[in-house]
C-alpha positions as CSV (number, residue, x, y, z in Angstrom):
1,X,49.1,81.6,-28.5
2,X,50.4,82.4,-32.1
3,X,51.9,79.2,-32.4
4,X,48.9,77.0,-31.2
5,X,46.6,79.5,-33.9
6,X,49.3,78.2,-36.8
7,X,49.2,74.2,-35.3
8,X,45.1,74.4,-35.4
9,X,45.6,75.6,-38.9
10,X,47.8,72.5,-40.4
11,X,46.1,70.0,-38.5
12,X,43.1,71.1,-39.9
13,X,44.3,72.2,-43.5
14,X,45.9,68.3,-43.0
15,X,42.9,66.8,-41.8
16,X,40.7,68.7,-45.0
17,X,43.2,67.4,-46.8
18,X,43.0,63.5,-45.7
19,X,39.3,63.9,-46.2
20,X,39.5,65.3,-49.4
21,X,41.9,62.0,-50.6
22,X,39.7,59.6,-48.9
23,X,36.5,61.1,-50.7
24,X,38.2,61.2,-53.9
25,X,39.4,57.2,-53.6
26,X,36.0,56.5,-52.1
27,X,34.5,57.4,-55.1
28,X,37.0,56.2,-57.5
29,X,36.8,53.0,-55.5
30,X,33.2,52.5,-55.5
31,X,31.4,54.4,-58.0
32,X,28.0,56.4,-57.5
33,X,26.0,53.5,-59.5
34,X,27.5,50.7,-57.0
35,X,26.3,51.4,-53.4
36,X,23.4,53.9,-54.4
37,X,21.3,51.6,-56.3
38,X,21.5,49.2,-53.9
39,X,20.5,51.7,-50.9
40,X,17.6,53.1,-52.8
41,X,16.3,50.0,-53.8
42,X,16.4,48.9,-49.9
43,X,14.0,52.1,-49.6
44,X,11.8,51.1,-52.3
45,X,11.6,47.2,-51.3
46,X,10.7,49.1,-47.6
47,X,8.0,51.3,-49.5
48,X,6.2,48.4,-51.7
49,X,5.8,46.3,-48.6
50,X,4.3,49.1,-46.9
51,X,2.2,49.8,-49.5
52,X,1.2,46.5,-50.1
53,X,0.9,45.4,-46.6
54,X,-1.8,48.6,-46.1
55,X,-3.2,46.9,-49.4
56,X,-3.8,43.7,-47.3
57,X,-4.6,45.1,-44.2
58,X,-7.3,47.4,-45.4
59,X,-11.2,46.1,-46.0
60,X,-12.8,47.1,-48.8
61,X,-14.9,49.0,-47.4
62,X,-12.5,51.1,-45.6
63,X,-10.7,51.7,-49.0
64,X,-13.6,53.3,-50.6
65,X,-14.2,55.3,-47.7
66,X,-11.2,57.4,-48.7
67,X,-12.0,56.8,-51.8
68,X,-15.4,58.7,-51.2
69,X,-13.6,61.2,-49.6
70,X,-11.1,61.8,-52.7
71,X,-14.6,62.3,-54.6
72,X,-15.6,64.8,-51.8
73,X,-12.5,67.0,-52.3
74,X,-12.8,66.6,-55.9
75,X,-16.2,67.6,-55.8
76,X,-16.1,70.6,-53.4
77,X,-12.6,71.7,-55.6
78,X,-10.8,71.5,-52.9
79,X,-7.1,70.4,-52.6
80,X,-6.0,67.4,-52.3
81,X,-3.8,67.7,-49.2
82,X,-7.4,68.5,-47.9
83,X,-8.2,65.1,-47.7
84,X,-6.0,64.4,-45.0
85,X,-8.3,66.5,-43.3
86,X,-11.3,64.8,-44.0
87,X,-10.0,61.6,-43.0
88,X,-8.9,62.5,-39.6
89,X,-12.4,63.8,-39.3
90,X,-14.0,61.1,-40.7
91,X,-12.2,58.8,-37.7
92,X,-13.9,60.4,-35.1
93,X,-16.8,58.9,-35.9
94,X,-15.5,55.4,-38.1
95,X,-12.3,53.2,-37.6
96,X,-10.3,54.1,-40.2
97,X,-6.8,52.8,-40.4
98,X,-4.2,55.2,-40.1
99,X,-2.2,53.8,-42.7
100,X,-3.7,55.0,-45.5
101,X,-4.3,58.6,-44.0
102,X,-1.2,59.8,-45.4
103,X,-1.8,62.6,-48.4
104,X,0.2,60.6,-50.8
105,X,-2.3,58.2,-50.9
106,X,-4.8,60.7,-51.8
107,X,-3.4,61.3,-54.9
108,X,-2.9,57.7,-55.4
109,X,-6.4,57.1,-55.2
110,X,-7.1,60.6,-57.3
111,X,-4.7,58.9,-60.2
112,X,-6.9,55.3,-59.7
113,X,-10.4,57.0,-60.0
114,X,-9.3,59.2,-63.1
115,X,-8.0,56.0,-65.1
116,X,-10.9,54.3,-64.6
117,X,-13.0,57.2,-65.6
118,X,-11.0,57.7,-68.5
119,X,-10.8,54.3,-69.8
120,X,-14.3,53.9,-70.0
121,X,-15.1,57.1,-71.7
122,X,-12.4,56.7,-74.5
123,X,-13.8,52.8,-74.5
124,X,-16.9,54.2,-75.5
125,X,-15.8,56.5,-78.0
126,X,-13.5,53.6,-79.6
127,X,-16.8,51.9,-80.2
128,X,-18.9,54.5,-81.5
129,X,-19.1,54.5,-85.5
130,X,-18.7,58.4,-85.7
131,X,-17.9,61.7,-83.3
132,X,-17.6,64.7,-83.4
133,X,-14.7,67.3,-81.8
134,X,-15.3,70.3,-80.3
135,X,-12.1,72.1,-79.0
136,X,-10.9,76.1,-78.0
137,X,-7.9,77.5,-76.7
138,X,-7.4,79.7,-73.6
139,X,-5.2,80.7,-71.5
140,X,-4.9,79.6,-67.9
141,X,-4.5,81.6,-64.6
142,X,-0.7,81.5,-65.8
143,X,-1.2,82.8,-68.6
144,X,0.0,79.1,-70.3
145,X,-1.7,78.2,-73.4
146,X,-4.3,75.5,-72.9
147,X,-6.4,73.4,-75.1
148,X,-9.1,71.9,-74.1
149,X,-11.2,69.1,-76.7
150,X,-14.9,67.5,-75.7
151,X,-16.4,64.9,-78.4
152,X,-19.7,64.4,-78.8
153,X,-20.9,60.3,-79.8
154,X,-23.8,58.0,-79.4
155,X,-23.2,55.2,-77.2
156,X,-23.4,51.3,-78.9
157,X,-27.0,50.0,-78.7
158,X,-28.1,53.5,-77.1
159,X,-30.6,56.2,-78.7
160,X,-28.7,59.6,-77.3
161,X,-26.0,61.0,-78.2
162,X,-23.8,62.2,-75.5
163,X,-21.0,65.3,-75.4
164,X,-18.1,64.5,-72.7
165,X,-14.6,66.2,-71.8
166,X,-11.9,64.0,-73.7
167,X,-8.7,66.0,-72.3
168,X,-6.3,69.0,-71.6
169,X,-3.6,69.7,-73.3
170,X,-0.9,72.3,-72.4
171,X,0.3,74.0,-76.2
172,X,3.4,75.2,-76.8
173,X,2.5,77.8,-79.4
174,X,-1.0,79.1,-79.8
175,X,-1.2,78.7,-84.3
176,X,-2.9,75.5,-86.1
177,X,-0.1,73.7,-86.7
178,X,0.8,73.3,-83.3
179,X,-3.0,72.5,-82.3
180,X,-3.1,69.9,-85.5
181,X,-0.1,67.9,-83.4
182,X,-1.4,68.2,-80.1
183,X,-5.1,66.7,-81.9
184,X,-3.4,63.8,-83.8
185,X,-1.1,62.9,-80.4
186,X,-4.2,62.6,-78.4
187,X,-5.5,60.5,-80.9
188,X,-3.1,58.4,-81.4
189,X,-1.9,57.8,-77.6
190,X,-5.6,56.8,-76.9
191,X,-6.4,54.7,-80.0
192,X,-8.6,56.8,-81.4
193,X,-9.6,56.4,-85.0
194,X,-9.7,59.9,-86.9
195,X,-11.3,58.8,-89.8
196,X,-14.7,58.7,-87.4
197,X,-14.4,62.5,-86.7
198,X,-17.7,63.8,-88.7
199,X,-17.3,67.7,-87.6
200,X,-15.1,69.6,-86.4
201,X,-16.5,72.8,-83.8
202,X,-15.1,75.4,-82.5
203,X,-15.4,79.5,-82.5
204,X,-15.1,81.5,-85.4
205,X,-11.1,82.1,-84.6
206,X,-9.1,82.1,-87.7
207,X,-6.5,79.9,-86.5
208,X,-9.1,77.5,-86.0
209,X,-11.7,77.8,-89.0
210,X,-9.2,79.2,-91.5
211,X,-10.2,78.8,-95.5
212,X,-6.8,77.8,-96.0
213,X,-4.5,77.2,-92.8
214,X,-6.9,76.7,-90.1
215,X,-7.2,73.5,-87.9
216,X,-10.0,72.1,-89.7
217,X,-8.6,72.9,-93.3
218,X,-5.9,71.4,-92.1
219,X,-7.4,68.0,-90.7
220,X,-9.9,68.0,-93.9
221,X,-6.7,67.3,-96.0
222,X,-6.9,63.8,-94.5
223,X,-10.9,63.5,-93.5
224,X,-12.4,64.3,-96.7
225,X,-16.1,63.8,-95.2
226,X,-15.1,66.0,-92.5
227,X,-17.6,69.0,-91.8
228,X,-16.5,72.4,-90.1
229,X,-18.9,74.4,-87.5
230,X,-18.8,77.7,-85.9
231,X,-20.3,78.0,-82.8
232,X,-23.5,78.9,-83.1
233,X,-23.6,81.0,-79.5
234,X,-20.5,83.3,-80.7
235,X,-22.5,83.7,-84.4
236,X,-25.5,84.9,-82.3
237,X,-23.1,87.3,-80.3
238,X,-21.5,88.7,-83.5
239,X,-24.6,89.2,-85.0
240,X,-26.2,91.4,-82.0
241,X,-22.8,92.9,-81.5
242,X,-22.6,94.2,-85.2
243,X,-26.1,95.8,-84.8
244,X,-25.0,97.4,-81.1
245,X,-21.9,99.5,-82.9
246,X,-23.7,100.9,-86.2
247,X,-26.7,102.5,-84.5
248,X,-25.5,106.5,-83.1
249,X,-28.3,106.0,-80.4
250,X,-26.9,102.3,-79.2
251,X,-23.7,103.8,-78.6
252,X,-25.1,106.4,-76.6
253,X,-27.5,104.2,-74.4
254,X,-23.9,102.5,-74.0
255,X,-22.8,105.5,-72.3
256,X,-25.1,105.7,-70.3
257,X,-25.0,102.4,-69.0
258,X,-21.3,102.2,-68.6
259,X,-21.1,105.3,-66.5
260,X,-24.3,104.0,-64.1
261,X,-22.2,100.9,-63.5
262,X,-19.0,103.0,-63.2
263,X,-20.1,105.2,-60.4
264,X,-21.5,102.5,-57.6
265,X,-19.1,99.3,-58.7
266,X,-16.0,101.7,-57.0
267,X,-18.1,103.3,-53.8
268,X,-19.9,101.0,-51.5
269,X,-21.3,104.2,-50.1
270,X,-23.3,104.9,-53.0
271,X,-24.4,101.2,-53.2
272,X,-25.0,101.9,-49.5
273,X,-27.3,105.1,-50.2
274,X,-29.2,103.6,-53.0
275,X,-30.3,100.6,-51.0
276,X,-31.2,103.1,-48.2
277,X,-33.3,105.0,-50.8
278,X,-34.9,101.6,-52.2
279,X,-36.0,100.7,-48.5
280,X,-37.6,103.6,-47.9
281,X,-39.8,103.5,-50.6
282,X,-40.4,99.1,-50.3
283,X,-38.6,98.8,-53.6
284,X,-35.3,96.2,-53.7
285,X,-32.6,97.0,-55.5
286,X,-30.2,94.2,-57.7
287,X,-26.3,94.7,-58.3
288,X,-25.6,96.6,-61.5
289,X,-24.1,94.8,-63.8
290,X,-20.3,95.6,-66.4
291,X,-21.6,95.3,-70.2
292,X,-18.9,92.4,-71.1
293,X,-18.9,90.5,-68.0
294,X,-20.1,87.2,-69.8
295,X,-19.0,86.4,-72.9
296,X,-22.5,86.4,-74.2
297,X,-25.2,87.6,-72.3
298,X,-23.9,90.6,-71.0
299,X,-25.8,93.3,-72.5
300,X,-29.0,91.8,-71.4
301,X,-28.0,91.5,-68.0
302,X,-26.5,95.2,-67.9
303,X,-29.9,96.6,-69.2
304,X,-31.6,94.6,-67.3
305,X,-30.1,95.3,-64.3
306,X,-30.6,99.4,-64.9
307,X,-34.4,99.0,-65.8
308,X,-35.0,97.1,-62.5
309,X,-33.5,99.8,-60.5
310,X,-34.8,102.2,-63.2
311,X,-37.3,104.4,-60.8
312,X,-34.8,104.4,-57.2
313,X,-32.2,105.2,-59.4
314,X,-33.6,108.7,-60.6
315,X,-34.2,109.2,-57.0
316,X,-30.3,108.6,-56.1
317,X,-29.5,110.8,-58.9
318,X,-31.8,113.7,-57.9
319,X,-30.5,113.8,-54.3
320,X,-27.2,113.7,-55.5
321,X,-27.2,116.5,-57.7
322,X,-28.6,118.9,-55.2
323,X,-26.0,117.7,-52.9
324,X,-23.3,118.3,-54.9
325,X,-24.0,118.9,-58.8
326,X,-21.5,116.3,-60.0
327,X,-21.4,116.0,-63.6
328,X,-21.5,112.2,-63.4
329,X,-25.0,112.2,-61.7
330,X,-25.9,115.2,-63.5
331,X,-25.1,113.6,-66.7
332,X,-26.9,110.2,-65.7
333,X,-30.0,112.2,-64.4
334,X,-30.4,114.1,-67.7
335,X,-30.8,110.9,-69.8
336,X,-32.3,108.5,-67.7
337,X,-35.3,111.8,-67.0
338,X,-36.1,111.7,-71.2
339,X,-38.9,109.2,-71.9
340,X,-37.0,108.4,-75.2
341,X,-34.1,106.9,-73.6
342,X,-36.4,105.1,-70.8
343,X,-38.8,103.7,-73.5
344,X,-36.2,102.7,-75.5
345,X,-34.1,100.9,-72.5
346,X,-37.6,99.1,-71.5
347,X,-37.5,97.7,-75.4
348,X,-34.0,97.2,-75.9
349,X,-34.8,94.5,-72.1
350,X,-37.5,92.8,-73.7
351,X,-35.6,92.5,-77.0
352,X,-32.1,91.4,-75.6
353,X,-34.4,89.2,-73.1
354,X,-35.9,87.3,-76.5
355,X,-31.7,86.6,-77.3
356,X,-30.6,85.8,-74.2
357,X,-33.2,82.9,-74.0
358,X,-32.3,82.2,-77.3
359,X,-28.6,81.9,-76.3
360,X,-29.2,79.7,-73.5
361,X,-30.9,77.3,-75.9
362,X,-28.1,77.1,-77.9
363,X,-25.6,76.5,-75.3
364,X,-27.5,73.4,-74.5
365,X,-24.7,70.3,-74.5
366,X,-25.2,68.0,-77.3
367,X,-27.4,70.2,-79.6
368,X,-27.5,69.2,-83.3
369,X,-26.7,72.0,-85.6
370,X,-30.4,70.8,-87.0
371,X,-32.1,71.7,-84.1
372,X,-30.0,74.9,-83.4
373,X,-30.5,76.3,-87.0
374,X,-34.5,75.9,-86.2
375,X,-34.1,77.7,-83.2
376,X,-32.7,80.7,-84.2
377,X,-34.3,80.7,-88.0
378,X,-37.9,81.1,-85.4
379,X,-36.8,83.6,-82.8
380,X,-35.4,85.9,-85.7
381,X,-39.2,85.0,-87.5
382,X,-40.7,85.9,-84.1
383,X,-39.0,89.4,-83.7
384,X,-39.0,90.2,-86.9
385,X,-43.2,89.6,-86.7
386,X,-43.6,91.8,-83.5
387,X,-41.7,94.6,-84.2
388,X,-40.8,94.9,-88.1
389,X,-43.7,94.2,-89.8
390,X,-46.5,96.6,-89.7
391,X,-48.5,96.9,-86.3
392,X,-45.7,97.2,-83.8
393,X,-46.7,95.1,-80.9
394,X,-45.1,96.0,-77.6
395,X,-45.0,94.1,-74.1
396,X,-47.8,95.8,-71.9
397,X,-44.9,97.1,-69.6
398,X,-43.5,98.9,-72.7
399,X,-47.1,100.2,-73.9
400,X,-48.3,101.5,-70.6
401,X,-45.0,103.3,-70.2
402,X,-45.8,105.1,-74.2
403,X,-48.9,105.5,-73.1
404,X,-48.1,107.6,-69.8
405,X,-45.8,110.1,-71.4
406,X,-47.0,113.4,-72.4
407,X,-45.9,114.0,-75.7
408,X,-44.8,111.3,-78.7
409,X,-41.7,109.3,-77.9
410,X,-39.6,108.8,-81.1
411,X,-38.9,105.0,-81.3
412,X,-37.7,104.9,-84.7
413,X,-33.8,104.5,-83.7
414,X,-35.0,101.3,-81.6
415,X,-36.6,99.9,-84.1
416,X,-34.1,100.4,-86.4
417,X,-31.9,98.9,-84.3
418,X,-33.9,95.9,-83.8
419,X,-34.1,95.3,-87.7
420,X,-30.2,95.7,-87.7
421,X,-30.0,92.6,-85.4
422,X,-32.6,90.5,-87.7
423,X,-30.5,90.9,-90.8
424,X,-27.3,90.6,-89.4
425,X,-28.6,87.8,-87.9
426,X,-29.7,86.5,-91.2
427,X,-26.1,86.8,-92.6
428,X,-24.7,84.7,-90.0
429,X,-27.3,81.8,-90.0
430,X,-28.7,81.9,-93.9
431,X,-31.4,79.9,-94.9
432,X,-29.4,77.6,-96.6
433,X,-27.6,76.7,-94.1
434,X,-28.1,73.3,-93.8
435,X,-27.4,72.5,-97.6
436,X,-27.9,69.1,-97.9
437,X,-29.2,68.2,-94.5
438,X,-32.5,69.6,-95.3
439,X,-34.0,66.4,-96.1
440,X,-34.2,65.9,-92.7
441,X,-35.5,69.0,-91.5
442,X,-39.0,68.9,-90.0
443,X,-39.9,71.8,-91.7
444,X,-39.3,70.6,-95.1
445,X,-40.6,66.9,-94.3
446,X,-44.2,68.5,-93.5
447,X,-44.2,71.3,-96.2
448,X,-47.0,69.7,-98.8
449,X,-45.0,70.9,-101.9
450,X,-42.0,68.6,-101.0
451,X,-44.1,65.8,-100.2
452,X,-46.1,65.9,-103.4
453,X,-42.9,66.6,-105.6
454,X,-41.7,62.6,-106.0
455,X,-38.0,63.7,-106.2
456,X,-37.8,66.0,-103.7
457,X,-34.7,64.9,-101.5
458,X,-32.8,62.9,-104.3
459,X,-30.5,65.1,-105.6
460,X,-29.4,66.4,-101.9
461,X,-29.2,62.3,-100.5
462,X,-27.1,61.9,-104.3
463,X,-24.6,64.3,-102.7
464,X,-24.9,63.1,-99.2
465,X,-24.1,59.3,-100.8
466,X,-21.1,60.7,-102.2
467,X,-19.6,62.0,-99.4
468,X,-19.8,59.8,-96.8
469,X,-19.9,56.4,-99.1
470,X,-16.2,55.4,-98.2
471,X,-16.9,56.3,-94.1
472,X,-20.0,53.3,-94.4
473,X,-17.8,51.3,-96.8
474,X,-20.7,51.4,-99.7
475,X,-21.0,51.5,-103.2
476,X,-21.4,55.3,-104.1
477,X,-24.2,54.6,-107.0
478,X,-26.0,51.7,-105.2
479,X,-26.2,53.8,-102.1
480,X,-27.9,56.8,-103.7
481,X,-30.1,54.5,-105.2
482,X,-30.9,52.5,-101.6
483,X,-31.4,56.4,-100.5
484,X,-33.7,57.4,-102.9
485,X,-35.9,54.2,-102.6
486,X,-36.4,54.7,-98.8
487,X,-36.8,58.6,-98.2
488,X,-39.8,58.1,-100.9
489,X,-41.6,56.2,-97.5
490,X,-39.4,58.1,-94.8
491,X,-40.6,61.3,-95.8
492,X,-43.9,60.5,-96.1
493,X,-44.4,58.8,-92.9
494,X,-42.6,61.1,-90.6
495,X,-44.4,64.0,-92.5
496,X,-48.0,62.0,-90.7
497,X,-46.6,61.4,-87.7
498,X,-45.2,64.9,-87.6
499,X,-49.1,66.0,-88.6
500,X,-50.6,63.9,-85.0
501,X,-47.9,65.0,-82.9
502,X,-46.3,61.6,-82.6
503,X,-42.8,63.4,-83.7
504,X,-42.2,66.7,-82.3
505,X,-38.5,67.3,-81.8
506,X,-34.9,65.7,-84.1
507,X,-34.8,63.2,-81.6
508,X,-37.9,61.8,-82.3
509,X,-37.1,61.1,-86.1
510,X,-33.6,59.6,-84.8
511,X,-35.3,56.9,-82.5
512,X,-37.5,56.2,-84.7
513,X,-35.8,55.7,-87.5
514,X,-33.1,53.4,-85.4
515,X,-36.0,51.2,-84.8
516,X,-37.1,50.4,-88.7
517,X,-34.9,48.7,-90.5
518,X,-36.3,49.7,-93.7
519,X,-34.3,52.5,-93.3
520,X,-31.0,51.8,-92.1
521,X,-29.4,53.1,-95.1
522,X,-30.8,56.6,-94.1
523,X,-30.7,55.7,-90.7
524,X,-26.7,56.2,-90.8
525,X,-26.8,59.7,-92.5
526,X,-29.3,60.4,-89.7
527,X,-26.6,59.0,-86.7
528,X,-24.0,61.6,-88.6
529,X,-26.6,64.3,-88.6
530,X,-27.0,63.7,-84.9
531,X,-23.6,63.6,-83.8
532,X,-23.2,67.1,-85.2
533,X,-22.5,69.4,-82.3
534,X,-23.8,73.6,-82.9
535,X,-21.9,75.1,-80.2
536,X,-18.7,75.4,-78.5
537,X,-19.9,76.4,-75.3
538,X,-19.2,72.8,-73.2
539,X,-15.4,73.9,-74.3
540,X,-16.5,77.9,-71.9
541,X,-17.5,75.9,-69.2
542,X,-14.9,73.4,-69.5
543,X,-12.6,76.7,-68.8
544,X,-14.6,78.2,-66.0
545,X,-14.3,74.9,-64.3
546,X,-10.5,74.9,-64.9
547,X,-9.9,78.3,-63.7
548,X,-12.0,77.0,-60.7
549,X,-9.1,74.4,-60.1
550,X,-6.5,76.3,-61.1
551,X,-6.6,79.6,-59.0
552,X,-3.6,81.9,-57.8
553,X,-3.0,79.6,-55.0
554,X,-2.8,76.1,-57.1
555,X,-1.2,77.6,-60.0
556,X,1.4,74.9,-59.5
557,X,-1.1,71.8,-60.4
558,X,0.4,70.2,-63.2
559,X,-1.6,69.4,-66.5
560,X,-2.0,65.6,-66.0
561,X,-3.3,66.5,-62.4
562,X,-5.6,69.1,-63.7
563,X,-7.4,67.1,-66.5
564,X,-7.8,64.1,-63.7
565,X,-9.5,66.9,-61.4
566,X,-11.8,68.2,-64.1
567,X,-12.5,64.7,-65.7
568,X,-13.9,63.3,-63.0
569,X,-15.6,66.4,-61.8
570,X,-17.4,66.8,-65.4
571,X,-17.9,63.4,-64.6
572,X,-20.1,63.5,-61.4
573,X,-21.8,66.5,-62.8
574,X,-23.3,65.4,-65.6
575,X,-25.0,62.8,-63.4
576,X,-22.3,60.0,-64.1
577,X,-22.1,57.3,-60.8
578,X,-18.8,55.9,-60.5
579,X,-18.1,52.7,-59.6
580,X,-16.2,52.0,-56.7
581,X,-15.6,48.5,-56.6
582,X,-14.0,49.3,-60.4
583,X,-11.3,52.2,-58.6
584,X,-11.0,49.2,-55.7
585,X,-9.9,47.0,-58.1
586,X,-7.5,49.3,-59.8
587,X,-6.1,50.7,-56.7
588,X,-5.5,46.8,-54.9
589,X,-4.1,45.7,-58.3
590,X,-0.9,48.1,-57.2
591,X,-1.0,49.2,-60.9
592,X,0.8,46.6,-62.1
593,X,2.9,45.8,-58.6
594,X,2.9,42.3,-57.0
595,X,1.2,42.0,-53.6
596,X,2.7,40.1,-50.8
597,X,1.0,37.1,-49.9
């Protein structure tokens, strides 16, 4: 038994040893770039007849029905091994080959829509004469640094100008140098001209508006006409946030607030017992709401949500400390019960409320900086005339409840809060603001005083000349003086039109003045003024929508995948048809692969 152990052994030491030899010649004999090549490329010859034979044997028509179904996914955010899913559904009820069923195709057809997509966006920009770049970092859902840029343009021969999402880009390192190479790259791998960047937008992050070091210091150094903006959303933000943390009594309405929120967003059984208590008196009862849930917004909604349920949560609160006396509810009880704090949380709504309809204005996509610095320079004019300046005037909500309380409710705090916002807000959008662009402001084209003072407008278009005379390719002097010789009618006849309420809005004075060619020389200052983009806040929803793609479960999508996703997403959305017959095209074209005939 030993001895037929030890003969297993050497045979099979001795055949492991054969093997061994006869791998070791094989490969000397015919090297790894001899047979595998040709084995491979027997696969791929297999794979591109396939491919193209499903290219033949498919109608048209069936193509774009998985095409339509790509868009489906795309559209619902759902994965793309969905698709596969969709398609088997889809042939219950339509002959559809089975060839092209397979998921890889969905990703095929994915890659065909995006580069169509893309190509005629970036085709468009190539051809507008200016633009403007509106970018923000953020990390993703793994916690990878991504930057995402929109651009805001006017279409050739078109009156509107347009923001749309140019790309994603995955940074190594979160300072402006890095975010400088990542900007020219993009440019320069799509064949976009720089010198045609007007602004530069973004938030008010140092690395990104920097005096010295930030990106658009940074791209300046090459685009001298180039103009910086902060966002006007976050400015508006800052503004009431610098108010919210000097008043004593803000920070204790904080409090307040924060603890309400505390106590029923960790017990469903107190969420349970206030909607019990809300039903039994016919009252309804909404969610209360975190004070930085949105990045802007949020205090509104928070206050809000606690004068709404204002009257069933005293209720909850007085049940709940004869139950049990918790200091929580105690505390809550004991505030909410003093007519100062519920006057002043009825105000502090109706104030916040004025804001938060201000900030949803200047979130608007494509907003000039014009129109945004109007905006706000007359909600800070309305406050300021309701509340600051003499007669207090009050919503009737907010008087009635004054009026009901037994003794004098001390408002002063409020107010004074309210007048902290105003003048903070003043800081971060002065009156001079526009500098140079005034000339263009509706305000100042219908004020009498400018229109009866000759010069009025010269020495700010002298300055406008000078910067942007080598973007047009003019002569600095003889421009100013073309300038001057046309605002002297321009201002005058948009001031009368302004007067019948012919010209109501920046738009107005932009078509307009595309359509009289006595003014093309200001008719190009107006095109840069229009391209100007106030806000940032296409680049937030740009990153809610990527976070939609990119959840826990698809943290693996790769960039490229990602921007394709959210490009032709942003796409659709913004009420964009794409063209089928182009992505047919593209897709039986085999991207540049023969097809057999």
């Amino acid at each position: 038994m030993l001895k037929r152990e030890a003969d297993d052994q050497q045979f099979s030491g001795f055949t492991k040893k054969k093997c061994d030899n006869f791998k070791s010649e094989w490969v000397t004999e015919f090297s790894n770039g001899t047979v595998t090549p040709h084995v491979s490329g027997c696969k791929n010859v297999k794979l591109k007849e396939t491919e193209n034979t499903n290219r033949n044997r498919s109608s048209p028509e069936e193509v774009k029905i998985f095409i339509h179904s790509v868009l489906l996914a795309v559209k619902l955010n759902a994965s793309m091994l969905s698709v596969q899913d969709i398609h088997n559904h889809l042939a219950e009820c339509a002959k559809i080959p089975v060839s092209l069923r397979n998921e890889s195709y969905a990703f095929e057809f994915l890659e065909c829509i995006d580069s169509v997509v893309k190509s005629e966006i970036l085709n468009e920009i190539r051809e507008s004469p200016f633009h403007t770049l509106i970018i923000d970092e953020s990390p993703d859902i793994s916690a990878s640094k991504m930057l995402i840029m929109y651009i805001k343009f006017r279409r050739t021969g078109g009156d509107l100008h347009q923001t749309v999402f140019a790309g994603l880009v995955k940074l190594a390192a979160c300072n402006s140098a890095t975010i400088v190479d990542s900007v020219r790259k993009f440019y320069n791998e799509n064949n976009l001209d720089m010198n045609r960047m007007v602004m530069f937008t973004s938030d008010g992050a140092a690395v990104m508006l920097g005096e010295h070091n930030g990106v658009a210091a940074i791209l300046r150094e090459s685009i001298p006409h180039l103009l910086e903006q902060h966002c006007v959303v976050h400015r508006e933000d800052l503004g009431i946030d610098d108010a919210w943390k000097t008043i004593p009594f803000i920070k204790k309405v904080e409090t307040l607030i924060r603890i309400v929120y505390t106590l029923f967003s960790r017990s469903n059984v107190q969420k349970t017992e206030l909607e019990e208590i809300a039903s039994a008196v016919g009252r309804d009862v909404v969610s209360f709401r975190p004070l930085n849930e949105v990045r802007w917004i949020s205090k509104h909604f928070a206050i809000s949500a606690l004068v709404k349920n204002y009257d069933v949560l005293i209720e909850y609160l007085k049940e709940q400390v004869e139950e049990d006396n918790d200091p929580a509810h105690k505390y809550c009880l004991e505030k909410l019960s003093k007519p100062e704090y519920r006057v002043a949380l009825f105000i502090l709504c109706d104030v916040l409320g004025d804001f938060a309809e201000l900030c949803n204005i200047l979130q608007r996509s494509s907003l000039t900086t014009l129109e945004a610095f109007q905006f706000t320079r007359a909600k800070i004019g309305k406050i300021r005339s309701q509340y600051l300046r003499g007669t207090v005037h009050f919503s009737e909500t907010v008087q009635d409840l004054i009026s009901s309380c037994n003794s004098t409710v001390n408002i002063d705090a409020i107010l004074h809060f309210i007048r902290q916002i105003c003048d903070h807000m003043d800081k971060r959008f002065p009156e001079n603001e526009l500098q140079d662009w005034c000339v263009f402001d509706k305000d100042c084209l219908s004020c009498p005083s400018n229109l009866d003072d000759f010069s009025f407008g010269h020495q700010e278009l002298s300055r406008l000349a000078n910067r942007y005379c080598d973007l047009f390719q003019k002569d600095e002097q003889s421009y100013g003086e073309e300038l001057h010789k046309e605002y002297s009618d321009f201002k005058l006849i948009v001031a009368e039109k302004i007067k019948t309420g012919a010209m109501k809005t920046f738009q107005d004075i932009l078509t307009f003045t595309r359509q009289q060619e006595q003014f093309s020389g200001l008719n190009l200052l107006l095109d840069v003024c229009g391209t100007f983009q106030a806000s940032s806040a296409d680049c937030e929803r740009g990153f809610s929508l990527m976070n939609a793609f990119r959840t826990e479960i698809r943290s693996w999508l790769d960039t490229d995948h990602l921007e394709s996703l959210m490009r032709i997403k942003l796409h659709m959305s913004t009420g964009n048809n794409i063209n089928l017959d182009s992505v047919y095209n593209f897709w039986e074209t085999g991207k540049g692969r023969e097809k057999i005939n």
